[in-house]
C-alpha positions as CSV (number, residue, x, y, z in Angstrom):
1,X,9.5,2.4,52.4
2,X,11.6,1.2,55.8
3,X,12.4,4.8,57.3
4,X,13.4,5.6,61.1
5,X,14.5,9.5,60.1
6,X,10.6,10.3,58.7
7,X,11.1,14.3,59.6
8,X,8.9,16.6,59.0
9,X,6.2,14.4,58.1
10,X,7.4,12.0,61.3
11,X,7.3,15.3,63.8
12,X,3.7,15.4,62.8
13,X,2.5,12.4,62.5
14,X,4.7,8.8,62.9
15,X,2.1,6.6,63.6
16,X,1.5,6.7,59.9
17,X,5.3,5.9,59.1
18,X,6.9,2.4,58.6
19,X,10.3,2.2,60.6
20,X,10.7,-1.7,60.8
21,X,9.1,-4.8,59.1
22,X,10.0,-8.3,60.3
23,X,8.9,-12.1,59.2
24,X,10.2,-14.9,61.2
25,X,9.3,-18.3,62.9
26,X,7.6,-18.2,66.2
27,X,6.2,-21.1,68.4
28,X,4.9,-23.5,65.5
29,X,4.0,-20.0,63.8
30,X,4.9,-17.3,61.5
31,X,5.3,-13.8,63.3
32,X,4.6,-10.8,61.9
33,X,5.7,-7.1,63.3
34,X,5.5,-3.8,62.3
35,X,6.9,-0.9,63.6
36,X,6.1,3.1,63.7
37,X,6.0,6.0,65.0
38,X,10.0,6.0,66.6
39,X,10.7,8.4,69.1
40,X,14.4,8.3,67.8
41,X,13.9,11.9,66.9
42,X,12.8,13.1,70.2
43,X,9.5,13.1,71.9
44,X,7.2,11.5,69.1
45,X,4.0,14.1,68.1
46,X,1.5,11.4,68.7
47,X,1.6,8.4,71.1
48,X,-0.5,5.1,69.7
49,X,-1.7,4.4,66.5
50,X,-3.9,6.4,64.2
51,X,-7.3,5.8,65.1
52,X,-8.4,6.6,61.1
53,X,-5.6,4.6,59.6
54,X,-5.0,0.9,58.6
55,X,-2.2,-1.0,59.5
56,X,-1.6,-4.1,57.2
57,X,0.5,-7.0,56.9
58,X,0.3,-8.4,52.6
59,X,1.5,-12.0,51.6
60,X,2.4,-13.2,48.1
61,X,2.4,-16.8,47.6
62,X,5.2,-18.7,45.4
63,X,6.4,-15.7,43.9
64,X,3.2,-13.9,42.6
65,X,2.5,-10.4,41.9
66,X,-0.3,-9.8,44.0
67,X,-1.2,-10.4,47.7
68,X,-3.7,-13.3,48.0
69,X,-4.0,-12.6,52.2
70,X,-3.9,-9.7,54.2
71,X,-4.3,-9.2,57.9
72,X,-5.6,-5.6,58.7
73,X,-5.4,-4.0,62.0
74,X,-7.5,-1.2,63.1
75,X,-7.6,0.9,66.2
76,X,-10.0,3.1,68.0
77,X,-9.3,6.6,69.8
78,X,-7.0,6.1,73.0
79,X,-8.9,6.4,76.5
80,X,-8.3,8.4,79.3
81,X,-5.0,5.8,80.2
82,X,-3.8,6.3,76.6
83,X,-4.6,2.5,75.3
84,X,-7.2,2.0,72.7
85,X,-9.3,-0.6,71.1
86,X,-8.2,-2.7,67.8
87,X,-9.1,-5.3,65.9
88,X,-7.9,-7.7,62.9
89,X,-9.8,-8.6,60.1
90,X,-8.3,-11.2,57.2
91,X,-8.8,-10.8,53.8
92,X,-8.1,-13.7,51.4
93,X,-8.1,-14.3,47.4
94,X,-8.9,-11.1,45.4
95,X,-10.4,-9.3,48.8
96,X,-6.6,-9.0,50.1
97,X,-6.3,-6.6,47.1
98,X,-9.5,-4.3,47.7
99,X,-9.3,-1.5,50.1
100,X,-13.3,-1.7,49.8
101,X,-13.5,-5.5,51.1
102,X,-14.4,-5.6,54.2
103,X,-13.0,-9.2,55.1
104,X,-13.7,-11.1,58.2
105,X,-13.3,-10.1,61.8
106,X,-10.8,-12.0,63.8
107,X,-10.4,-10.5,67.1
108,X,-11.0,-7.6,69.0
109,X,-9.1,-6.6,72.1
110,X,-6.7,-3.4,73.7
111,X,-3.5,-2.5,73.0
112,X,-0.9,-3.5,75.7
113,X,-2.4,-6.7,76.1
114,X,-2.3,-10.0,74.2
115,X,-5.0,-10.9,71.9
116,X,-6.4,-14.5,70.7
117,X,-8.9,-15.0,68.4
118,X,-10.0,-16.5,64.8
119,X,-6.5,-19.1,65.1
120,X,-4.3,-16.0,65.5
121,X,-2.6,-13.8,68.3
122,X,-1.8,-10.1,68.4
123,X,0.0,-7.6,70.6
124,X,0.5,-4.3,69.8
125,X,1.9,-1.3,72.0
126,X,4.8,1.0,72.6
127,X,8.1,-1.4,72.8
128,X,11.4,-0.7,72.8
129,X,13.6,-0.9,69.2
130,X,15.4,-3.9,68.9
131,X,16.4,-1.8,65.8
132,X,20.5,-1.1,65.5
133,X,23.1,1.1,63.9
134,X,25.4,3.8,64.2
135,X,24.3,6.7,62.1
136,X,27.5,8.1,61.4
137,X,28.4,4.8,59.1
138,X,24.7,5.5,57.3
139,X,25.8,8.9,56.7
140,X,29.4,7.8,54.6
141,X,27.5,5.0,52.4
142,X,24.5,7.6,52.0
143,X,27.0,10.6,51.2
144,X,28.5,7.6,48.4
145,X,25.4,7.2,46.7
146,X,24.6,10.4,46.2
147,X,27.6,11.2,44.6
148,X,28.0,8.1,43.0
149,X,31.6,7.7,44.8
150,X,33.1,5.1,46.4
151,X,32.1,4.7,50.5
152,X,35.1,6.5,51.8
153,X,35.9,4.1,55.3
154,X,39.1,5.1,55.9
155,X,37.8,7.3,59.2
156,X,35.1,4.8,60.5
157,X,36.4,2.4,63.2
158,X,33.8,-0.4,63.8
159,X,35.0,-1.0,67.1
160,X,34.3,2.3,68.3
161,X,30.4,2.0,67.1
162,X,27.8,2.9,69.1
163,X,23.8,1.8,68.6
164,X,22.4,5.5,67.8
165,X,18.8,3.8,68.6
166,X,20.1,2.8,72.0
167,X,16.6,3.9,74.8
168,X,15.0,4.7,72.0
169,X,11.2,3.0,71.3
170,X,8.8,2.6,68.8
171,X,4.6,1.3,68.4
172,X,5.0,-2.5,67.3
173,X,1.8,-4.3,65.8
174,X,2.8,-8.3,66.7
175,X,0.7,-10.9,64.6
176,X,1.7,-14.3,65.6
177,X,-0.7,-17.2,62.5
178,X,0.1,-20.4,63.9
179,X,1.2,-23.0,61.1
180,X,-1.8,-25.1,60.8
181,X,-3.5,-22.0,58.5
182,X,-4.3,-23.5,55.6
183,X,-1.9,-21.0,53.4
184,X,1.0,-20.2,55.8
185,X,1.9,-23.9,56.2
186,X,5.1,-24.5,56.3
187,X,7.1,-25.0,53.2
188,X,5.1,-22.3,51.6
189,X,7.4,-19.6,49.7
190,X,5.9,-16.1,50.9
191,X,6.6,-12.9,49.7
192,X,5.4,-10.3,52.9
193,X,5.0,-6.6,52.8
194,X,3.2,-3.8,54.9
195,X,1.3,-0.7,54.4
196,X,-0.6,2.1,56.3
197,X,-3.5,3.5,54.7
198,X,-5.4,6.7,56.0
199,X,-9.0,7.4,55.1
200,X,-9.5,9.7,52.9
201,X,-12.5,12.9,53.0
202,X,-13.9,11.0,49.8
203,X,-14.6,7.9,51.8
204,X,-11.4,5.6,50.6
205,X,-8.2,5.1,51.1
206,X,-4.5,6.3,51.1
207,X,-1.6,4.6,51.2
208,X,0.6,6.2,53.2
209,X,3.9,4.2,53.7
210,X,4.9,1.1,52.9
211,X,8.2,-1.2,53.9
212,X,9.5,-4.2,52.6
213,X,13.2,-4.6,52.9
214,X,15.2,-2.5,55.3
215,X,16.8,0.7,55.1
216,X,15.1,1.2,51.6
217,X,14.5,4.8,51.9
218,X,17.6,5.8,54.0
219,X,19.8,4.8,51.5
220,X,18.1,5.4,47.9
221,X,16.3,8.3,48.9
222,X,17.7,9.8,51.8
223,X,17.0,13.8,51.2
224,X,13.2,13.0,50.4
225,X,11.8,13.7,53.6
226,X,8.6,15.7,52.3
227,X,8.0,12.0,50.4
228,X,7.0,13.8,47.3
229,X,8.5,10.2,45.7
230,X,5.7,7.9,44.8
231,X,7.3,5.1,46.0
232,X,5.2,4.8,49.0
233,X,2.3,4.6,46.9
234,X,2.7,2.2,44.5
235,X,2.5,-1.6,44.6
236,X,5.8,-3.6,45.0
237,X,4.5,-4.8,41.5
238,X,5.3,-1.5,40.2
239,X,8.8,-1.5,41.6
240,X,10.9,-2.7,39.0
241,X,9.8,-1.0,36.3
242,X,8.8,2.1,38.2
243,X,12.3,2.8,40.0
244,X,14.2,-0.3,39.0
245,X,17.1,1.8,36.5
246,X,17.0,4.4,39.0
247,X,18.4,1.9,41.7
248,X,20.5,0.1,39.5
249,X,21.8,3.1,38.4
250,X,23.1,4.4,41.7
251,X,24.4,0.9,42.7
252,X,26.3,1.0,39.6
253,X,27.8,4.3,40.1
254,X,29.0,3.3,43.7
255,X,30.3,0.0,42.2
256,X,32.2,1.6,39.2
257,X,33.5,3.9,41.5
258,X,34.6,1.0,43.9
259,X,36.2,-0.7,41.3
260,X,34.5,-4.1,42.5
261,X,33.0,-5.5,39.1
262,X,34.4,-5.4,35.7
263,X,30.7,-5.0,34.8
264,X,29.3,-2.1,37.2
265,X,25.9,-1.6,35.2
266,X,25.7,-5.5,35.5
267,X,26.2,-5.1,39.3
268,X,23.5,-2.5,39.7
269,X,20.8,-4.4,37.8
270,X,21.4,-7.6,39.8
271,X,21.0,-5.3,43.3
272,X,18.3,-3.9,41.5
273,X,16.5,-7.0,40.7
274,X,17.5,-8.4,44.2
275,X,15.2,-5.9,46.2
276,X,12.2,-5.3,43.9
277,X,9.9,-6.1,44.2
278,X,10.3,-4.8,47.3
279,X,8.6,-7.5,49.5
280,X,10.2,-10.1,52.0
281,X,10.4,-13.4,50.8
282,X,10.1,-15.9,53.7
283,X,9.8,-19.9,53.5
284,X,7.2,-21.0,56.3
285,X,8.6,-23.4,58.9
286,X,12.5,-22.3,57.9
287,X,15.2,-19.9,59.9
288,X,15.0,-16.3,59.1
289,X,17.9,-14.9,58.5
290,X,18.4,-11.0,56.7
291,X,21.8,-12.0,55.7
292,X,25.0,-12.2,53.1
293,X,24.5,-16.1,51.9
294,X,20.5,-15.5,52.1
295,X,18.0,-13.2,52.8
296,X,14.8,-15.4,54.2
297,X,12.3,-13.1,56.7
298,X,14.2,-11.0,58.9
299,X,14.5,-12.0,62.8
300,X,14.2,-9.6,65.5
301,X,18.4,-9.8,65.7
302,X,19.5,-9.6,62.9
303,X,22.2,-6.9,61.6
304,X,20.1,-6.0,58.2
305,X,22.2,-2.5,57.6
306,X,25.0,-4.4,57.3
307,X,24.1,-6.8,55.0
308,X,22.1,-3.8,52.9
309,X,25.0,-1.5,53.1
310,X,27.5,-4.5,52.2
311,X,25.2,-5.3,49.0
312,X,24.6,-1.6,47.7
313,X,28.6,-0.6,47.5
314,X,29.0,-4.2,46.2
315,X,32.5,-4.5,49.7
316,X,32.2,-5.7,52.9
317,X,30.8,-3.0,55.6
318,X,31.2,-4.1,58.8
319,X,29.1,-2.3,61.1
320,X,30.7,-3.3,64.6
321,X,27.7,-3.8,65.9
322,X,26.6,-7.5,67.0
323,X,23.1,-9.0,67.9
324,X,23.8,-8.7,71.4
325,X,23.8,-4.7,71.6
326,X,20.2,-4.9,71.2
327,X,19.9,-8.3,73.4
328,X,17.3,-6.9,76.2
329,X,15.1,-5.6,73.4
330,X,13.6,-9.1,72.2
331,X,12.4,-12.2,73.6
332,X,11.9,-15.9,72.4
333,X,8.0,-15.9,73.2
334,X,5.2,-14.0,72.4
335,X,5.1,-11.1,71.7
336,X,8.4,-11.2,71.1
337,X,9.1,-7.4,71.6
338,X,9.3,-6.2,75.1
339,X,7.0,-4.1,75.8
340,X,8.0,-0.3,76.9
């Protein structure tokens, strides 16, 4: 699950772990980023990606259970100037689903450079976050679930917020499928997910972490940070009836609390059934927006802790933080991210 705050497992390692997924419409295209590996808790363990791992973007078509594509991007050891080889492969049909299919090569290329081949484009490098938040408001709606309390916002002043991810700078993976592919055309209702898998001694594969909505983790389960919680290793499938009481549960909790619904419970299964599965559902060809009427993709500006922390304590959280904080850390053309 979506996790900036990966420690200890992110001091070792955070090329492995997820901190950002986005979905949104490019030039005639559908982008696709991933983010690891923040530095956002100091000097990051190891720069790049991991040259045994997988890094994979899933799509669900019209609401189905299972991925029926997957674009999977691979790199090689870094060279003596730090950049390193990768390629993307696509896997369609029942091969999106089967760490064993090979699928077909696409492209092969360096990171810090754009890379066109097989219909598609992809960047990947160190970028800075176009992430934002102020920590110290994640802290009072995380201190609220756990106790099952109301979010107590009586001290937090939205105009005195401050971007705690400000400088900060993360790997980004940017996969850019123009519309004329014969499944992401627009009009087609997607359901998008990521993963990163690690090779295994036995010769298969791990999965490591996995994101779908944002802030997942931080809020649900904030104290895990050995991720002994199998949630990173199941299917979104799985979700509901895996951890879907559990969610509901807590929302519930925070909502009875709140006094917001005369049905709490009720409240916590809809939030529940809202993010799980946990994938990003995403109409090709339409505006992303991660927001309170809808939640369609999720562009680069978009404020999704405020939208997640509004829909878990069931009230308005205003985060005082706009799009604009983060303005210098996109851009309206590939690859989108600036590059760090």
């Amino acid at each position: 699950m979506s996790h900036h705050l990966d420690t200890p497992l992110a001091a070792q390692n955070g090329q492995l772990f997820i901190d950002d997924l986005y979905v949104f419409p490019g030039q005639g295209s559908t982008v696709f980023v991933m983010d690891v590996n923040s530095d956002v808790t100091g000097v990051y363990a190891q720069p790049g990606f991991h040259p045994e791992a997988r890094y994979e973007f899933k799509v669900h078509f019209d609401g189905a259970a299972f991925e029926d594509l997957t674009y999977r991007i691979s790199f090689g050891e870094p060279g003596p100037d730090g950049r390193q080889t990768l390629q993307a492969h696509v896997l369609t049909g029942a091969d999106a689903r089967e760490d064993e299919a090979a699928g077909d090569l696409l492209l092969e290329g360096r990171t810090g450079e754009p890379v066109a081949g097989g219909g598609v484009r992809v960047w990947a490098g160190r970028a800075t976050d176009p992430f934002y938040i102020d920590l110290s408001l994640l802290a009072i709606v995380n201190g609220a679930v756990a106790k099952g309390t109301a979010a107590d916002l009586s001290a937090w002043r939205p105009d005195a917020a401050q971007n705690s991810f400000a400088g900060t700078t993360v790997e980004s993976i940017v996969l850019e499928v123009p519309h004329s592919h014969p499944l992401l055309r627009p009009g087609a209702r997607t359901g998008v997910w990521c993963a990163t898998k690690l090779a295994t001694d036995a010769g298969g594969w791990r999965q490591v972490n996995r994101a779908g909505h944002p802030m997942m983790w931080p809020i649900f389960w904030p104290d895990d940070t050995d991720f002994s919680n199998p949630a990173n290793t199941r299917h979104p499938s799985q979700d509901l009836d895996a951890a879907g009481g559990h969610i509901a549960g807590l929302v519930a909790a925070v909502a009875g609390a709140t006094g917001i619904s005369d049905d709490p419970g009720g409240y916590g299964e809809t939030v529940a059934r809202a993010l799980f599965p946990d994938v990003l559902p995403y109409v090709v060809g339409t505006p992303a927006t991660f927001g309170f009427a809808t939640r369609n993709g999720r562009a680069l500006a978009d404020n999704a802790p405020e939208v997640m922390l509004s829909l878990v304590t069931g009230t308005a959280v205003l985060s005082g933080l706009t799009p604009a904080v983060a303005g210098e850390r996109r851009s309206g053309t590939f690859p989108y991210v600036i590059p760090a």
